[in-house]
N, C-alpha and C positions, 0 to 999 in steps of 0.2 A: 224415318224411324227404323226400317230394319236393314239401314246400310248403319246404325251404331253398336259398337262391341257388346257381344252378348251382354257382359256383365252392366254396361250401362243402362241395356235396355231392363233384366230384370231387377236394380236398384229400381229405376222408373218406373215400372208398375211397383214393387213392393211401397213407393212413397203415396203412390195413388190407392192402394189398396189399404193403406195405414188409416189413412184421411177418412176412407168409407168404414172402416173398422171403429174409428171413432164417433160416427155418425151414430151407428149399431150400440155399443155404450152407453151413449147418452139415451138413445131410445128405450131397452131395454132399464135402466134407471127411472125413468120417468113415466112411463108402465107401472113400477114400483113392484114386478112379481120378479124378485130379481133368481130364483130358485136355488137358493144356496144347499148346497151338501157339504157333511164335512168327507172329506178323502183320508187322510192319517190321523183325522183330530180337528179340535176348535182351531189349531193356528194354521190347518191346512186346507183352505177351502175351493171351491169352486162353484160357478153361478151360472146363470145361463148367458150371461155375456163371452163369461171363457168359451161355453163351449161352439156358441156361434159365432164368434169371432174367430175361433180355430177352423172350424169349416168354411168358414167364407177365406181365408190369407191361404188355407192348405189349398180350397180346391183353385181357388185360380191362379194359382202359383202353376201347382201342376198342369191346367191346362193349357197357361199361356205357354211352360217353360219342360215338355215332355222331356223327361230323363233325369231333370234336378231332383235330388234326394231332400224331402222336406219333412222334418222333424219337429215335433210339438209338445208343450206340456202337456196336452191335452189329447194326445192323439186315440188314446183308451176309451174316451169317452167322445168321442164327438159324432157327432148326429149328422142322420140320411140330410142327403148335400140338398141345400133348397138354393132353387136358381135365381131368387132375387136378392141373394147375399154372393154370386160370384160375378167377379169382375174383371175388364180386359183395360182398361184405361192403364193409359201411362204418364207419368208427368213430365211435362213439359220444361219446367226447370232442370229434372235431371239429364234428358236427353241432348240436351244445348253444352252438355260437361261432354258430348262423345269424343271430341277430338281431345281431349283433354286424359285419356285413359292409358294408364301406364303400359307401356309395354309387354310387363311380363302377363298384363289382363286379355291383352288385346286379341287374344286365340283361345278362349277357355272354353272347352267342352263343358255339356250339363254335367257330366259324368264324373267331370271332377268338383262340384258343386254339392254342398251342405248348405238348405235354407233350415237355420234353427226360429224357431216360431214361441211366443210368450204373449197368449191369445190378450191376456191383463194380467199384468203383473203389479202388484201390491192387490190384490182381491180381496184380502183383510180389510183392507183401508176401504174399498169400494165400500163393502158393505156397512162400513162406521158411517161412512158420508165423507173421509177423509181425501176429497174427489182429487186432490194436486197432486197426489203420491202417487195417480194412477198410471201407468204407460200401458202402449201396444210395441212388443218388439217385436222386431225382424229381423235377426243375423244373419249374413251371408257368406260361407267360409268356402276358402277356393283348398283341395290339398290339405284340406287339414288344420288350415290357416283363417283368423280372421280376417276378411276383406274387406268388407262392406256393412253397411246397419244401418235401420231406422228407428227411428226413438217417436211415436206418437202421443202427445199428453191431451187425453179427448178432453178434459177441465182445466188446460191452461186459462188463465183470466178470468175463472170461475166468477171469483169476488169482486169483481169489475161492476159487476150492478146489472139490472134486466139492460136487454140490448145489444151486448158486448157479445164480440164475436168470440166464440169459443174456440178452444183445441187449436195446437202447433205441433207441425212435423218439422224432425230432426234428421238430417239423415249424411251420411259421412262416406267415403271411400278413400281408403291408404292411399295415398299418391296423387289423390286432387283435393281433399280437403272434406271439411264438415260447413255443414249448413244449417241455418233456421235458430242459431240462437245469437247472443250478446256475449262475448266473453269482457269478464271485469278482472281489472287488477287484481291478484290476489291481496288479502291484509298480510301488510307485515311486521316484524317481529311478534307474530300471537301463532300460535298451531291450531289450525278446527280440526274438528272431526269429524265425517256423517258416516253413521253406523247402521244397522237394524233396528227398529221400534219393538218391533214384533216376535223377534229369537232373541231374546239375548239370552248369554249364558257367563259362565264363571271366567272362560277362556278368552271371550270378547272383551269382556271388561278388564281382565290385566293387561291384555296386548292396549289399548286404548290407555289403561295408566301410564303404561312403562313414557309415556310421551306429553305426561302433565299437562295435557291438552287448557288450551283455555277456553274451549267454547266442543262443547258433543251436539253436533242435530243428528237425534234420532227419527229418521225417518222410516216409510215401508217404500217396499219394491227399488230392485237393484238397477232399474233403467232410474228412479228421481237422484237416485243416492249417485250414477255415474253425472246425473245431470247439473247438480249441486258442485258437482267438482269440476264440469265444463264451462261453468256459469263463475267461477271463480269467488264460489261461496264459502268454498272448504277446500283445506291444501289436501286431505287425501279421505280417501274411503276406505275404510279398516273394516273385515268381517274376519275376523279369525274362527272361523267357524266352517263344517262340511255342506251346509244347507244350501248353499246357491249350486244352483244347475246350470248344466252349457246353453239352454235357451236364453238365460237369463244375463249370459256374459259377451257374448257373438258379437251380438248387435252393438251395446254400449262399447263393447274394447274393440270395435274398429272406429268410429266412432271421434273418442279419444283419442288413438294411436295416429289419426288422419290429422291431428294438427299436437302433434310431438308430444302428445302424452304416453302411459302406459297401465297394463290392465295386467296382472300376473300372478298368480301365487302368492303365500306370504312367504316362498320359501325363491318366490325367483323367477320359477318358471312356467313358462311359454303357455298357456291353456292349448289342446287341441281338441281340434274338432268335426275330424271324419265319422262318418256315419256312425261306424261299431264303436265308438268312445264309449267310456263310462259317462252316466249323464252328471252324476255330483261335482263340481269343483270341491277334494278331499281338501286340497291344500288351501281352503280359503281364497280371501279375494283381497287385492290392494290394488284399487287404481289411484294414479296423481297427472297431475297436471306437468308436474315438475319434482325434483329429487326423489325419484323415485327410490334410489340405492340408499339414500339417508333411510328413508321407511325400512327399508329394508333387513338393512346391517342392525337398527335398534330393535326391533321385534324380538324381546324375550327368545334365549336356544330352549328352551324349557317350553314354551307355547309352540315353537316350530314343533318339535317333539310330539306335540300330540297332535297333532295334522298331517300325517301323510298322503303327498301326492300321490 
């Protein structure tokens, strides 16, 4: 274990610590005191799974991985560290990729490391019951750059019936590949579209026309919406909108980008993601699978216009 490249080893705990994050969700649900506040408002919420799932990924992040800079949606509020939510386990699936780790990973200081953190992402949805929207992400940005990510969904196979084993982790690195899911064919000759459920606005809805879509799944949280386009359910994911955060894109757009997709702006470019970044993605979000310059080039100059990176 620790003759493998830094960065393999901390993808393998973040896959291992995803998994026990998931555990903690489901727990905290099934308790049923789930302690919702609103933070900005009714569509901004947080419960007490964000805020314990934020201390359980932050603190053992940091203690396994001293000097990683790790970042949270949650970081304002989360609560005195309790030691039976931090964890040191690694996964074994990931550490069997070590020889497998790109060259330019294979000397990476913590120092040049950004873990972005998204304790649960779609929390609106949590709290409907809308349990398949839900993820735990873990982005890992080396420089600046997205590297690595894990996509946890603690209610995959929800409706599977009593029995069934719950929750799948996802988890991806630029230059060996992504894990834990099925990709399918895209459909052809039709355009989908997975959008927000939960924000829409005047700006998302014309970007989304201007492409006569034949099918929109609105869903929440921007790890199901990346997942839905991995999963080859939808050709692209459109938010024309300032609302997602760098927690929220890290994980998924490397992810993605580990087997030839991409994650970008609606205007193009690059998201980064060093420490002192701004946290909003201003320029909205478009990942694809494929054609991503098609999305591109059609996006209304009139909706670019008001979305500055």
């Amino acid at each position: 274990m620790s003759d493998a490249p830094f960065l393999i080893r901390l993808v393998a705990a973040s896959v291992a610590i995803a998994d026990k994050a998931g555990l903690i969700v489901r727990d905290i649900m099934k308790k049923g005191e789930l302690g919702i506040v609103e933070k900005t408002g009714i569509q901004d919420l947080q419960t007490q799974a964000d805020r314990t799932v934020q201390m359980s990924i932050s603190t053992s992040i940091s203690r396994l991985f001293p000097g990683v800079n790790v970042l949270g949606e949650e970081d304002d509020d989360q609560p005195a560290v309790d030691e039976q939510y931090v964890y040191s386990d690694m996964s074994a699936d990931v550490l069997k990729y070590a020889d497998k780790c790109p060259d330019k990973y294979k000397n990476v200081k913590p120092e040049q490391v950004v873990v972005w953190i998204d304790p649960l992402d779609g929390t609106k949805e949590y709290t409907e019951g809308l349990l398949d929207h839900v993820t735990v992400l873990i982005g890992i940005a080396i420089d600046g750059q997205s590297a690595a990510g894990v996509i946890h969904q603690p209610y995959f196979n929800y409706k599977a019936g009593e029995g069934a084993q719950l929750g799948r982790t996802i988890w991806g690195i630029i230059g060996v590949g992504s894990f834990g899911f099925t990709q399918k064919k895209l459909p052809e000759g039709k355009t989908i579209i997975t959008t927000t459920r939960s924000h829409p606005t005047k700006t998302v809805q014309e970007a989304i026309d201007a492409f006569k879509p034949d099918e929109v799944i609105r869903v929440g949280g921007c790890g199901h919406k990346v997942l839905i386009v991995l999963e080859g359910e939808a050709h692209v994911y459109l938010f024309a909108s300032p609302g997602c955060k760098k927690w929220d894109t890290c994980g998924p757009q490397a992810i993605l980008e580990a087997i030839g997709g991409r994650l970008t702006d609606i205007h193009g470019n690059v998201l980064q993601y060093h420490k002192d970044v701004k946290k909003p993605n201003t320029g909205g979000v478009l990942a694809t699978i494929c054609n991503h310059d098609y999305f591109l080039k059609n996006i209304p100059q009139g909706i670019k216009d008001q979305l500055k990176p």
